[in-house]
TIDRENMAR-570984 format. One record per residue: residue number from 1; residue in three letters; x, y negated, z negated of N, C-alpha, C in turn. Coordinates in steps of 0.02 Angstrom, whole numbers, plus 50000, padded with zeros to 5 digits. Each point is the difference from the previous one (the first is absolute). Last residue first. Layout:
! TIDRENMAR-570984
(NUM, ALA, (X, Y, Z), (X, Y, Z), (X, Y, Z));
...
! end
This chain:
! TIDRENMAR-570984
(167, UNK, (49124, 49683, 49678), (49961, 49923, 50048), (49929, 50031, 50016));
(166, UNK, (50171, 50046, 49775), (49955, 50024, 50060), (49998, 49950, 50052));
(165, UNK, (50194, 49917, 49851), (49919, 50018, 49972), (49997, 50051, 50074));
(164, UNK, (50269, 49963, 49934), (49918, 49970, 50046), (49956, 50028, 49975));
(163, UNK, (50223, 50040, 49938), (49978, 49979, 49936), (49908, 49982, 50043));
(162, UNK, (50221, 50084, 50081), (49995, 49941, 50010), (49946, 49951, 49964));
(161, UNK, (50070, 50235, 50023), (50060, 49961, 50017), (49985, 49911, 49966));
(160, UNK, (49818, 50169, 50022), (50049, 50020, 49925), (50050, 49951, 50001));
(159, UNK, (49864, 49993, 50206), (49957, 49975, 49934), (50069, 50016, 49943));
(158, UNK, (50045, 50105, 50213), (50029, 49922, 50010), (49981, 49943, 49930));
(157, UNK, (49965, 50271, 50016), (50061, 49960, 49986), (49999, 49927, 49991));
(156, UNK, (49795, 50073, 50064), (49999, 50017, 49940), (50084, 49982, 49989));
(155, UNK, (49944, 49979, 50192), (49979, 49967, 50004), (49996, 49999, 49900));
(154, UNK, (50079, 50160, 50148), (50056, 49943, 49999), (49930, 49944, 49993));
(153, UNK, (49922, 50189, 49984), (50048, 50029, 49959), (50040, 49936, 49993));
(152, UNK, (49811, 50019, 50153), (49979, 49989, 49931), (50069, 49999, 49952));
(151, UNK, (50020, 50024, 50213), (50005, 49934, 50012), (49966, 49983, 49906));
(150, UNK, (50032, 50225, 50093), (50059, 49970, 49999), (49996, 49921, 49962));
(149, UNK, (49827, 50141, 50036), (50027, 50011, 49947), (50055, 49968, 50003));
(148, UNK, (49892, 50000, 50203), (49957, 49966, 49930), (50038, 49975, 49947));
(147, UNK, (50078, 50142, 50182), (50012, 49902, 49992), (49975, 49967, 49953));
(146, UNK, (50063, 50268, 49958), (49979, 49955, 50062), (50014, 49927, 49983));
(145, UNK, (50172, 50195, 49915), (49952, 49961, 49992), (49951, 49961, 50070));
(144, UNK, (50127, 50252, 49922), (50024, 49909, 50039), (49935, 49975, 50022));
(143, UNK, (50089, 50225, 49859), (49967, 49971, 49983), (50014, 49936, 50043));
(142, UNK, (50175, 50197, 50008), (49934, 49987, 49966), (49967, 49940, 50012));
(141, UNK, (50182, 50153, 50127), (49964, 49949, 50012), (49955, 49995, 49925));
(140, UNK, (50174, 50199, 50008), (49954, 49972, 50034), (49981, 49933, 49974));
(139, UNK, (50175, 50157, 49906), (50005, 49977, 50072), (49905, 49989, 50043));
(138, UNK, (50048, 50051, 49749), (49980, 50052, 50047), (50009, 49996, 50066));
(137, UNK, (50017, 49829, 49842), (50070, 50040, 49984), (49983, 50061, 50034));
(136, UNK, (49904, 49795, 50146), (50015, 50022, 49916), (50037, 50038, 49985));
(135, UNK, (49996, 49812, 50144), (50015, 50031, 50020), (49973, 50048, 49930));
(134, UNK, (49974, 49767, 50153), (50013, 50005, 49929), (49976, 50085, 50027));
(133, UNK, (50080, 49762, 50155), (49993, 50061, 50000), (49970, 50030, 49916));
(132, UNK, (50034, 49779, 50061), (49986, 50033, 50083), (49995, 50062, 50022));
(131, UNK, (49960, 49760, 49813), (50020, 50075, 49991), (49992, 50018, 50061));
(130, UNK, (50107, 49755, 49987), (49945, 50052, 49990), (49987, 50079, 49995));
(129, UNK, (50154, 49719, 49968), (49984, 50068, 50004), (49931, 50035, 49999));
(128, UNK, (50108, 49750, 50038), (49964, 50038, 49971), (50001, 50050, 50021));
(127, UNK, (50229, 49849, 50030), (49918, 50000, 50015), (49950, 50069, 49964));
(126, UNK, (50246, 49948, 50006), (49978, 49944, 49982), (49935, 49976, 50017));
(125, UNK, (50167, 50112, 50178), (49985, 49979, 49929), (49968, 49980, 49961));
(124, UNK, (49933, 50099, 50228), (50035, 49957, 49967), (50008, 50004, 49913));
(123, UNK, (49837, 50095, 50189), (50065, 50021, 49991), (50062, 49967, 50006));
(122, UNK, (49752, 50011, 49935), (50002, 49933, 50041), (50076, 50013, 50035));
(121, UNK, (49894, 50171, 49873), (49962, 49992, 50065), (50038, 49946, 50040));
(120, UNK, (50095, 50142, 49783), (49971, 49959, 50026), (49993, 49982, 50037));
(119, UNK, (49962, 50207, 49857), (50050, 49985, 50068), (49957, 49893, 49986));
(118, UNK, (50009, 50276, 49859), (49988, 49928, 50016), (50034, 49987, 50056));
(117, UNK, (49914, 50236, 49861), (50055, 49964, 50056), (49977, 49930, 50012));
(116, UNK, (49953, 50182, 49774), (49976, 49954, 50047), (50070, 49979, 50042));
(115, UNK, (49932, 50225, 49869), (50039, 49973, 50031), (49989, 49942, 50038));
(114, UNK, (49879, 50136, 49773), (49992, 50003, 50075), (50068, 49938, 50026));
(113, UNK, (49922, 50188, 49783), (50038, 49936, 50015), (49984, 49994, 50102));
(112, UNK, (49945, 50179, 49731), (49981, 49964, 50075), (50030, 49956, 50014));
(111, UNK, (50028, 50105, 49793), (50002, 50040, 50053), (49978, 49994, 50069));
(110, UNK, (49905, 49859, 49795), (50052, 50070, 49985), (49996, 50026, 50075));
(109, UNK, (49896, 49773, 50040), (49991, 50040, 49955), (50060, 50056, 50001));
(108, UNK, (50090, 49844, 50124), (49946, 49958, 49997), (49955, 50079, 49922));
(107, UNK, (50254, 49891, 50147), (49971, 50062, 49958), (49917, 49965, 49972));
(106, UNK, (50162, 49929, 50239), (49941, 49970, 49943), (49993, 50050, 49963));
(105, UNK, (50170, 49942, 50184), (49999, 50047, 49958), (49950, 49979, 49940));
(104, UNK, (50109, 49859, 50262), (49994, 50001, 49915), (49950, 50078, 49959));
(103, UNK, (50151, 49860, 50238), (49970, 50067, 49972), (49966, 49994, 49933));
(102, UNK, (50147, 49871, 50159), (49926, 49967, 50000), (49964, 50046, 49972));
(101, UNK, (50207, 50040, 49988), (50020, 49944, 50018), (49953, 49970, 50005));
(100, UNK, (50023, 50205, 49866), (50004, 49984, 50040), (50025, 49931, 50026));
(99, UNK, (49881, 50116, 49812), (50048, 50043, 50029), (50034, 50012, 50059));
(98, UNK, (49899, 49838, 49771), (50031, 49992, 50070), (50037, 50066, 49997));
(97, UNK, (49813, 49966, 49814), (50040, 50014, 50024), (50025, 50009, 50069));
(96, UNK, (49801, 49951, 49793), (50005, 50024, 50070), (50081, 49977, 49997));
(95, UNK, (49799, 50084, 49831), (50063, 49980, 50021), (50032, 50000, 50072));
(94, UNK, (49731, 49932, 49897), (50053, 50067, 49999), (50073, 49968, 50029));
(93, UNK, (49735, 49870, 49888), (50093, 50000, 50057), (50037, 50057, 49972));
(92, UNK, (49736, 50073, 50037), (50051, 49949, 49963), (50060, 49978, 50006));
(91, UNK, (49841, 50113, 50188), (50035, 50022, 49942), (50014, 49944, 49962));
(90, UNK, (49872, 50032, 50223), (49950, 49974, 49925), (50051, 50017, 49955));
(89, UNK, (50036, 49976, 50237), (49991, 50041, 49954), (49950, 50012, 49948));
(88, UNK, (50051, 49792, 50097), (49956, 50045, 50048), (49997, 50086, 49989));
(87, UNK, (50091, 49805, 49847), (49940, 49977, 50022), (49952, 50026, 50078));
(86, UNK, (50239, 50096, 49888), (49927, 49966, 49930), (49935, 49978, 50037));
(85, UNK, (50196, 50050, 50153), (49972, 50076, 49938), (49954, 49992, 49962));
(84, UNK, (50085, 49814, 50140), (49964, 50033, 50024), (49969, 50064, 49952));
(83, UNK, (50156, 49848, 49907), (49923, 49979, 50018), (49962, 50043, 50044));
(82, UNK, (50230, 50060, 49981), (49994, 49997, 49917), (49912, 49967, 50001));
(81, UNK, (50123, 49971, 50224), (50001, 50062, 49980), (49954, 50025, 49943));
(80, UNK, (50053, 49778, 50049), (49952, 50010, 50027), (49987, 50084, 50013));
(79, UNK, (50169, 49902, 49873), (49952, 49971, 49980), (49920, 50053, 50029));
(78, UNK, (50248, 50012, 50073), (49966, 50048, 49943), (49949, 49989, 49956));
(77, UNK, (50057, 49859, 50186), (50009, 50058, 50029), (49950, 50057, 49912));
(76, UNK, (50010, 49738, 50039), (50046, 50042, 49991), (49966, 50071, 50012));
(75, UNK, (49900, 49809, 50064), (50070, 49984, 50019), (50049, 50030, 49966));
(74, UNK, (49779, 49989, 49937), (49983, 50040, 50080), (50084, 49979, 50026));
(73, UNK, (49905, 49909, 49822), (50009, 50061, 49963), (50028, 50040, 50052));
(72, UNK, (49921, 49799, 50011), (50072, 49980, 50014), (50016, 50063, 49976));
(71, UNK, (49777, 49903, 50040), (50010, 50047, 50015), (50072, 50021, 49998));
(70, UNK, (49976, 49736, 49986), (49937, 50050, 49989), (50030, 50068, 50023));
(69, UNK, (50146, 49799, 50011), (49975, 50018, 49955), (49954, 50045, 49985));
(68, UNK, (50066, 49916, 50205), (49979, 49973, 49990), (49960, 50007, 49923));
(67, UNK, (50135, 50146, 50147), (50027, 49941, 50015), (49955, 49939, 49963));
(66, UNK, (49903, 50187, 49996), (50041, 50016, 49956), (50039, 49947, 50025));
(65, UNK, (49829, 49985, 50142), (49969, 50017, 49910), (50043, 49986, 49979));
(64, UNK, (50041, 50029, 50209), (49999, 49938, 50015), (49988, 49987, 49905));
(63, UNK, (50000, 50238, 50074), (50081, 49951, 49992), (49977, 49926, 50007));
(62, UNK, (49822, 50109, 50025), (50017, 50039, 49922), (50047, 49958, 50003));
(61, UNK, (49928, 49974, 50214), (49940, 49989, 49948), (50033, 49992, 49908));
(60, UNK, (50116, 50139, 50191), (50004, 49929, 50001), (49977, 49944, 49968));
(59, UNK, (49941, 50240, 50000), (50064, 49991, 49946), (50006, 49927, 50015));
(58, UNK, (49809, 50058, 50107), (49986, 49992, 49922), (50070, 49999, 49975));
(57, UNK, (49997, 50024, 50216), (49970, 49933, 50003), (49989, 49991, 49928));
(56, UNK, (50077, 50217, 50072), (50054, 49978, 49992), (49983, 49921, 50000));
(55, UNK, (49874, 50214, 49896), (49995, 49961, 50056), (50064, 49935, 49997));
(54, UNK, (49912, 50110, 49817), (49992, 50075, 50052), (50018, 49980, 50079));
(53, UNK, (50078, 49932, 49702), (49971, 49970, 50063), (49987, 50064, 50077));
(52, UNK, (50081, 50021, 49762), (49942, 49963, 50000), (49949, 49970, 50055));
(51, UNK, (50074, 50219, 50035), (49990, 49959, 49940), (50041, 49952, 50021));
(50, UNK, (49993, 50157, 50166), (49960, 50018, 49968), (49967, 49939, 49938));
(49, UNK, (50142, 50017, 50271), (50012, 49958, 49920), (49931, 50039, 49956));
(48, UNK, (50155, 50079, 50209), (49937, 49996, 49985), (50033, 49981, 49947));
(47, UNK, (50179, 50072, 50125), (49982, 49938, 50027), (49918, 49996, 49954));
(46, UNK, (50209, 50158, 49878), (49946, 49987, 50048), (49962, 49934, 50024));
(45, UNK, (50235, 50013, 49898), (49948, 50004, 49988), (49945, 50007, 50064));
(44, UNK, (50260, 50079, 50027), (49972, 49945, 49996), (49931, 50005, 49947));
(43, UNK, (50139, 50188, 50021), (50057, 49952, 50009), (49966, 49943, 49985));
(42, UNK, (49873, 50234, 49957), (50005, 49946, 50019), (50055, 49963, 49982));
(41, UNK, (49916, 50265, 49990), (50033, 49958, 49978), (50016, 49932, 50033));
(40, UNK, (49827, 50239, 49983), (50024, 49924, 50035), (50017, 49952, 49958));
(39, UNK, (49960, 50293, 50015), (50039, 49952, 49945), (50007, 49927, 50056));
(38, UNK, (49838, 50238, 50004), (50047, 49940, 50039), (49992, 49960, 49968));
(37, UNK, (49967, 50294, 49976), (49990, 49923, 49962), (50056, 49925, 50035));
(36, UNK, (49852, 50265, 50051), (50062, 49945, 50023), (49973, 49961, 49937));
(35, UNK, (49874, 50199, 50051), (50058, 50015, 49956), (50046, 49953, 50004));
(34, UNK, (49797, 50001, 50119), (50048, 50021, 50040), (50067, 50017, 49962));
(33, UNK, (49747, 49949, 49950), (50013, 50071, 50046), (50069, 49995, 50018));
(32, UNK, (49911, 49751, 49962), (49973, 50075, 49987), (50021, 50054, 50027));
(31, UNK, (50181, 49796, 49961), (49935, 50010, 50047), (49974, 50083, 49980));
(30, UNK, (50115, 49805, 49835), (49989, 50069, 50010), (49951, 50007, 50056));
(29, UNK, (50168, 49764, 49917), (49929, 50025, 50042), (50018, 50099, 49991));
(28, UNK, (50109, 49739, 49887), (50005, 50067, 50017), (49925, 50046, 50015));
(27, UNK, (50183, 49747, 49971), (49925, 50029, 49997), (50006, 50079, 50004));
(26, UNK, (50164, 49754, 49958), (49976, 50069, 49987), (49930, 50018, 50014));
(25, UNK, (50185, 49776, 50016), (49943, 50018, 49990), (50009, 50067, 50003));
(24, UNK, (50194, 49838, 50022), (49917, 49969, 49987), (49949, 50027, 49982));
(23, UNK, (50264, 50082, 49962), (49962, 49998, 50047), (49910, 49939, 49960));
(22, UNK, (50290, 50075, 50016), (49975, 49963, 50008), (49945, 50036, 50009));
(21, UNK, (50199, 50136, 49994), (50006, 49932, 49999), (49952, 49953, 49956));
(20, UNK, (49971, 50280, 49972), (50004, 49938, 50035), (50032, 49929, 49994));
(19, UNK, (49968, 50274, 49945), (50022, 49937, 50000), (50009, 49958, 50033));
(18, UNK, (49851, 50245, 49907), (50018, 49936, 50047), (50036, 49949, 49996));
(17, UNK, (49915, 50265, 49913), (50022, 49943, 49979), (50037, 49946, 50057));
(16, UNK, (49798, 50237, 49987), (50066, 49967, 50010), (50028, 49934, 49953));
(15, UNK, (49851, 50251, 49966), (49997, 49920, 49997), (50089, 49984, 50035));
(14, UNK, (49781, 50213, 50014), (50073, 49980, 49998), (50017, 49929, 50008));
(13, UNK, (49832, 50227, 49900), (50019, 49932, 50004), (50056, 49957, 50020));
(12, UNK, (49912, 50242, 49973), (49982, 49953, 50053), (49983, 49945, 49995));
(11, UNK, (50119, 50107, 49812), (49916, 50009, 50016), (49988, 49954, 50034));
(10, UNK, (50211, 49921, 50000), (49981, 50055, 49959), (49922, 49990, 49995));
(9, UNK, (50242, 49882, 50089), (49954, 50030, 50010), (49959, 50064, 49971));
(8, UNK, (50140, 49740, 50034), (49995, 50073, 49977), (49944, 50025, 50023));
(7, UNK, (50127, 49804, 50078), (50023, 49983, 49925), (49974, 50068, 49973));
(6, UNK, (50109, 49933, 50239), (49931, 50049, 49980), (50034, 49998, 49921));
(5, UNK, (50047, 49777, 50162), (50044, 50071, 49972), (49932, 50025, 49968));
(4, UNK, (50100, 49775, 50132), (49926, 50066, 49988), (50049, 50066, 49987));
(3, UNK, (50078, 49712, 50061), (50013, 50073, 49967), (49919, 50027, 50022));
(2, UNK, (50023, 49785, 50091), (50072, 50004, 49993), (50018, 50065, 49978));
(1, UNK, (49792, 49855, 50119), (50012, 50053, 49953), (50075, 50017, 50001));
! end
């Protein structure tokens, strides 16, 4: 954090403003009863993979894919941002936008937007990304998918991509 400054205050409301360098991620927690609000601001991405992959044997799995023409959606960042909203959301493609370095800014219906953090697992260049964090505009967690759903979602991508029948 480089600045903070009290941006105002009115009807016990008081907002700051933050500057920062750099950052990966955002969250923000209200513990009950205590009138706090904790602002976590991340340098790195969180170590948990949520999308596509939940497990660091499935990014290996995935990167052997995209090295290999298939899943190659997964080798850009704002790809796999811009897919998660649609196909675990349920929004249509909304706008998304780098606010960050692995940050991206999804507007998804009027007045909602959630904050995806990526990271890639293999931590190298030039490898598949995953979602590791997603944040809403209410600072909370929405919606993370189980395995089921996961494996239904990249299985429905992998068909559109690639034109495959059912199996």
């Amino acid at each position: 954090m480089q600045q903070l400054a009290v941006a105002g205050d009115f009807e016990a409301v008081l907002s700051f403003g933050l500057g920062l360098s750099s950052v990966a991620g955002i969250s923000t927690s209200a513990p009950p009863g205590t009138g706090s609000l904790i602002l976590d601001l991340w340098r790195t991405a969180p170590p948990n993979l949520i999308w596509p992959s939940a497990s660091l044997g499935s990014v290996r799995d995935f990167q052997h894919l995209a090295e290999n023409g298939n899943h190659t959606w997964m080798l850009n960042a704002r790809d796999v941002a811009s897919l998660y909203t649609q196909n675990v959301l349920g929004w249509p493609r909304g706008d998304v936008r780098a606010v960050g370095e692995h940050v991206y800014q999804v507007d998804g219906n009027p007045g909602f937007s959630v904050t995806v953090t990526l990271a890639q697992p293999l931590g190298r260049s030039h490898t598949v990304w995953t979602v590791a964090s997603v944040v809403d505009s209410a600072g909370s967690a929405p919606y993370i998918p189980q395995s089921k759903r996961r494996h239904a979602v990249l299985a429905t991508i992998f068909r559109r991509q690639t034109g495959a029948a059912r199996a």
